[in-house]
DSSP file (Angstrom, degrees, kcal/mol; ACC not computed):
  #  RESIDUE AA STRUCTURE BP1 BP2  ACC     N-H-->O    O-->H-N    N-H-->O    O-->H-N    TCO  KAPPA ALPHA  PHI   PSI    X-CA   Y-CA   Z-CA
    1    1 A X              0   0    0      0, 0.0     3,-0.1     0, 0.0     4,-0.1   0.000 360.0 360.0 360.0 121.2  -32.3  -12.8   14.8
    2    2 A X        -     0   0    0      1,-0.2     2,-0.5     2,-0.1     3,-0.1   0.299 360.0 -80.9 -53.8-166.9  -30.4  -16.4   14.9
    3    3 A X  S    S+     0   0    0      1,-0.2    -1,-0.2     0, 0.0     0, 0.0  -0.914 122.1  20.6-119.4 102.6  -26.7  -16.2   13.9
    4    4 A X  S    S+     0   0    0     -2,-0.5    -1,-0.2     1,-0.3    -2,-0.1   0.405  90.1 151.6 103.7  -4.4  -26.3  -16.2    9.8
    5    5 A X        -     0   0    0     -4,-0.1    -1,-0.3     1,-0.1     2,-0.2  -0.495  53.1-105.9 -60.6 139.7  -30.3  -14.8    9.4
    6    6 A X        -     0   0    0      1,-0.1     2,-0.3     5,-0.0    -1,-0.1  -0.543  28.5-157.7 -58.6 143.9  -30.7  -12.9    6.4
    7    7 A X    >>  -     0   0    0      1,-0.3     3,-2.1    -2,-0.2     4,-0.7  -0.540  13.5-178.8-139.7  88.0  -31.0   -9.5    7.0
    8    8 A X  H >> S+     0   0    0      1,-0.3     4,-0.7    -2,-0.3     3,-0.5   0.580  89.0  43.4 -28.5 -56.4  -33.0   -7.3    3.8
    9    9 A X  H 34 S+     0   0    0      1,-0.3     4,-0.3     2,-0.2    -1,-0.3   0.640 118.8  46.8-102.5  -7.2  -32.7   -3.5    5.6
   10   10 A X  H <> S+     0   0    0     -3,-2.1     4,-1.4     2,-0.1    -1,-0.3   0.619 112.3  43.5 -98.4  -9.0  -29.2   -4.3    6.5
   11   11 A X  H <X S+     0   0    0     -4,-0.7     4,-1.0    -3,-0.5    -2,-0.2   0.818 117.5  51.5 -83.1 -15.5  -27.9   -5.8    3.0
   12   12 A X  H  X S+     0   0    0     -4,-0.7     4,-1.0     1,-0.3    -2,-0.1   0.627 112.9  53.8 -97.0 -16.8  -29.9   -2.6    1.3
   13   13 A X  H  > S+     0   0    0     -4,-0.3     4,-1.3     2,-0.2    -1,-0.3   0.761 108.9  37.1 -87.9 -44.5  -28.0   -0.8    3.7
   14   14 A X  H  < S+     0   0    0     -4,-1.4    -2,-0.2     2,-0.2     4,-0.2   0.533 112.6  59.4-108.0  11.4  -24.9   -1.8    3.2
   15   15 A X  H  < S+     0   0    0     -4,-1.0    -2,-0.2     2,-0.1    -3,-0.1   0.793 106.0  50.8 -64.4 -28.2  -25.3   -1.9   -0.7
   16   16 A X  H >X S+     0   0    0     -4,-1.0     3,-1.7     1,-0.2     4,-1.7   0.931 108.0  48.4 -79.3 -54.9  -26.2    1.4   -0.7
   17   17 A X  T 3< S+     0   0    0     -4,-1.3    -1,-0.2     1,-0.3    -2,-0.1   0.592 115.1  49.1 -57.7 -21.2  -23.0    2.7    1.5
   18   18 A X  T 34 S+     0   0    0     -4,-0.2    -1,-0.3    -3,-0.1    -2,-0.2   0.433 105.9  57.9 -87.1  -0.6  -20.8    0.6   -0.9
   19   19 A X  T <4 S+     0   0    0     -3,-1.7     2,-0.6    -4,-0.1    -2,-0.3   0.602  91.8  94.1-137.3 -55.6  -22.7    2.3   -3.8
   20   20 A X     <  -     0   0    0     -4,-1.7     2,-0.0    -5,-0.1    -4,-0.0  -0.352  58.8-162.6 -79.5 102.7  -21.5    5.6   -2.4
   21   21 A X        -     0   0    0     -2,-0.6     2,-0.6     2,-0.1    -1,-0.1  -0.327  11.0-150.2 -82.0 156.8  -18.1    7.6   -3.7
   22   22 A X        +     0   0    0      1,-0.1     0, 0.0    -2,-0.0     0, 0.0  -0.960  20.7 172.9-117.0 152.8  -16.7   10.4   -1.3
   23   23 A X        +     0   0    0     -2,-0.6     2,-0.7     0, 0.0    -1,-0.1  -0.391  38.0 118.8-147.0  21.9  -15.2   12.6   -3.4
   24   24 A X        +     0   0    0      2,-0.1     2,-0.3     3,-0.0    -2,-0.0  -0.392  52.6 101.2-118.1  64.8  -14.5   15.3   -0.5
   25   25 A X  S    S-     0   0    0     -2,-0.7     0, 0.0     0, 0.0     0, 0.0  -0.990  85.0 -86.6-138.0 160.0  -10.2   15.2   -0.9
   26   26 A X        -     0   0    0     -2,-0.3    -2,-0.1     1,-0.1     0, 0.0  -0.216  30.0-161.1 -57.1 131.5   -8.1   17.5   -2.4
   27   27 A X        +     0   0    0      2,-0.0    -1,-0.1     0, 0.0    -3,-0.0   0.725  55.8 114.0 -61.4 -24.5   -7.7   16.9   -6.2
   28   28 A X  S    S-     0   0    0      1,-0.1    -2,-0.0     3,-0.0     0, 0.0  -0.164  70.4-125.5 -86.4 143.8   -4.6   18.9   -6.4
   29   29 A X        -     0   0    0      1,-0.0     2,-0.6     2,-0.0    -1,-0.1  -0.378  34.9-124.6 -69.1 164.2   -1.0   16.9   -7.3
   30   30 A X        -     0   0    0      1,-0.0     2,-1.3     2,-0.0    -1,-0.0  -0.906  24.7-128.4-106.6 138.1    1.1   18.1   -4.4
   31   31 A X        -     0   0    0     -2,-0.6    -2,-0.0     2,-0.0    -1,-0.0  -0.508  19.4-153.7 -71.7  57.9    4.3   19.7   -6.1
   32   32 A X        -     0   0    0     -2,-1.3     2,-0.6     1,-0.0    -2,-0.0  -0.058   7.3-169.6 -41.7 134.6    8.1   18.5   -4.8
   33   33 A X        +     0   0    0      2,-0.0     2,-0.3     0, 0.0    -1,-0.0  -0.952  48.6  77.8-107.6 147.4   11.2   20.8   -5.2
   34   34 A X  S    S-     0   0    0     -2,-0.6     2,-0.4     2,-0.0    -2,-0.0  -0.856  72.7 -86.9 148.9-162.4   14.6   18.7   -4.4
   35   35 A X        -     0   0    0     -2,-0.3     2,-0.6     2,-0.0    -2,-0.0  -0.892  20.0-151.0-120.8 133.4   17.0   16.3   -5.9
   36   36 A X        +     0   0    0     -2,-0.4     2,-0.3     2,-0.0    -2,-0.0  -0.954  19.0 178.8-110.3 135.8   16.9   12.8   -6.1
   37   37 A X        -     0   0    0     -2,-0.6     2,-0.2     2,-0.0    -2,-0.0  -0.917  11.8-153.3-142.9 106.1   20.2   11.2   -6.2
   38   38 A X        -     0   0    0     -2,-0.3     2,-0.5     3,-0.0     3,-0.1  -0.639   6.6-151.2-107.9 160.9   21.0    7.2   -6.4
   39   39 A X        -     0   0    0     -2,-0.2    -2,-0.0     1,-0.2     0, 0.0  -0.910   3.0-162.1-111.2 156.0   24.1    5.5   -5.2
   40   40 A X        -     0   0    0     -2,-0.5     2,-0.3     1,-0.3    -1,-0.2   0.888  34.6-170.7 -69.9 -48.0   24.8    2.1   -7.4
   41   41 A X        -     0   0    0     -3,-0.1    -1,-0.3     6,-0.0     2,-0.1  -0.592  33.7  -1.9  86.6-157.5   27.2    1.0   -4.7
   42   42 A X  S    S-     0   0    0     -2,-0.3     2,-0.1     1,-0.1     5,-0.0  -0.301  83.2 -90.4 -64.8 163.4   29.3   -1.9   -4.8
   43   43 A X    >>  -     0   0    0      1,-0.1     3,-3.5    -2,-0.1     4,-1.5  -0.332  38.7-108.2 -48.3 135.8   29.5   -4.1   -7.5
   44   44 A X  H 3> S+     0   0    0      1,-0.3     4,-1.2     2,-0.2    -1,-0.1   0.712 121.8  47.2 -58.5 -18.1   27.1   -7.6   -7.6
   45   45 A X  H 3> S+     0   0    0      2,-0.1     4,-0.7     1,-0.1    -1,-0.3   0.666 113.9  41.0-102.5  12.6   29.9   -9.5   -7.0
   46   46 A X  H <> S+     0   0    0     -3,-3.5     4,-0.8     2,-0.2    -2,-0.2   0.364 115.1  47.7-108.7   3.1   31.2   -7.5   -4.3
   47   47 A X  H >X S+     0   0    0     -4,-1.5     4,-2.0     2,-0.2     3,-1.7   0.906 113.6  56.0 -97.7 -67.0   27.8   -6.9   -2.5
   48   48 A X  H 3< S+     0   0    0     -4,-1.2     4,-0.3     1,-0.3    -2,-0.2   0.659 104.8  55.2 -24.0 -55.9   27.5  -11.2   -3.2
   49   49 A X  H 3< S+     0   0    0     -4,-0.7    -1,-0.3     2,-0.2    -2,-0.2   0.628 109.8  42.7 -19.3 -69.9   30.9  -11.2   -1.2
   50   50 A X  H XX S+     0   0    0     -3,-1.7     3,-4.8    -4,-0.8     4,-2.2   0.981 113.9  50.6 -52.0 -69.7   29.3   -9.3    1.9
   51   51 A X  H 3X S+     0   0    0     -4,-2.0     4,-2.1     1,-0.4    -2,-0.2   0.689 107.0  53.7 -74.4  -2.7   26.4  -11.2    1.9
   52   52 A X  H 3> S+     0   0    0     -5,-0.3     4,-1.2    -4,-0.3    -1,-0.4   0.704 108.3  47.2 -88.6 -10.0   28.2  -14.1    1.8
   53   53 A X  H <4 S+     0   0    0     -3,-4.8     4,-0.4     2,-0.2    -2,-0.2   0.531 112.5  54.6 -85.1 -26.3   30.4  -13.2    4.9
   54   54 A X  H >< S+     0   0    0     -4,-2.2     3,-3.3     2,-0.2    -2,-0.2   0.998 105.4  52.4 -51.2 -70.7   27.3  -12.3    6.5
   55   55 A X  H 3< S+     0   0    0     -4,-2.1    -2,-0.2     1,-0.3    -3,-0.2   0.783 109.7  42.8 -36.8 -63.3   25.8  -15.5    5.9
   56   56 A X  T 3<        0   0    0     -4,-1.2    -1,-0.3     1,-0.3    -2,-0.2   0.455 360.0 360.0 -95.6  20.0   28.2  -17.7    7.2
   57   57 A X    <         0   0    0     -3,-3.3    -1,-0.3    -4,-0.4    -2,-0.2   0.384 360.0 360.0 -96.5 360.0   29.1  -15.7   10.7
Protein backbone atom coordinates (compact mmCIF):
# COMPACT_ATOMS: atom_id res chain seq x y z
CA UNK A 1 0.00 0.00 0.00
CA UNK A 2 1.56 3.41 -1.47
CA UNK A 3 2.14 6.20 1.22
CA UNK A 4 -1.36 8.15 1.99
CA UNK A 5 -3.56 4.95 0.49
CA UNK A 6 -6.82 4.73 2.05
CA UNK A 7 -7.11 2.15 4.32
CA UNK A 8 -11.18 0.83 5.09
CA UNK A 9 -10.23 -2.06 7.88
CA UNK A 10 -7.82 0.31 9.45
CA UNK A 11 -10.07 3.57 9.63
CA UNK A 12 -13.06 0.99 10.93
CA UNK A 13 -10.52 0.06 13.17
CA UNK A 14 -9.59 2.88 14.58
CA UNK A 15 -13.14 4.37 14.70
CA UNK A 16 -14.16 1.74 16.61
CA UNK A 17 -11.16 2.05 19.33
CA UNK A 18 -12.01 5.83 19.48
CA UNK A 19 -15.70 4.77 19.92
CA UNK A 20 -14.67 2.86 22.96
CA UNK A 21 -14.81 4.34 26.84
CA UNK A 22 -12.68 2.44 29.60
CA UNK A 23 -14.43 2.93 32.46
CA UNK A 24 -12.03 0.41 34.57
CA UNK A 25 -10.66 3.37 37.35
CA UNK A 26 -11.67 3.96 40.64
CA UNK A 27 -14.67 6.27 40.85
CA UNK A 28 -14.07 7.13 44.46
CA UNK A 29 -13.02 11.09 45.41
CA UNK A 30 -9.83 10.44 47.31
CA UNK A 31 -10.40 12.18 50.77
CA UNK A 32 -7.42 14.89 52.17
CA UNK A 33 -6.94 15.54 55.96
CA UNK A 34 -4.42 18.72 56.52
CA UNK A 35 -4.36 22.43 56.43
CA UNK A 36 -3.78 24.68 53.79
CA UNK A 37 -2.31 27.88 54.73
CA UNK A 38 -1.28 30.98 52.28
CA UNK A 39 1.33 33.53 52.89
CA UNK A 40 0.36 37.10 51.00
CA UNK A 41 3.95 38.10 51.36
CA UNK A 42 5.25 41.36 50.67
CA UNK A 43 3.39 44.07 49.47
CA UNK A 44 3.01 44.72 45.24
CA UNK A 45 5.11 47.44 45.62
CA UNK A 46 7.60 45.94 47.57
CA UNK A 47 7.69 42.49 45.61
CA UNK A 48 7.84 45.36 42.27
CA UNK A 49 10.97 46.71 44.18
CA UNK A 50 12.77 43.15 44.21
CA UNK A 51 11.94 42.41 40.90
CA UNK A 52 13.18 45.48 39.95
CA UNK A 53 16.68 44.94 41.64
CA UNK A 54 16.69 41.69 40.07
CA UNK A 55 16.14 43.06 36.78
CA UNK A 56 18.68 45.41 36.56
CA UNK A 57 21.82 43.17 38.24
Amino acid sequence: MSMGAYDEAEHERREKQASTVDADFDDERTIYHGQVEYDSGDSTEALLNQFQKIKSN
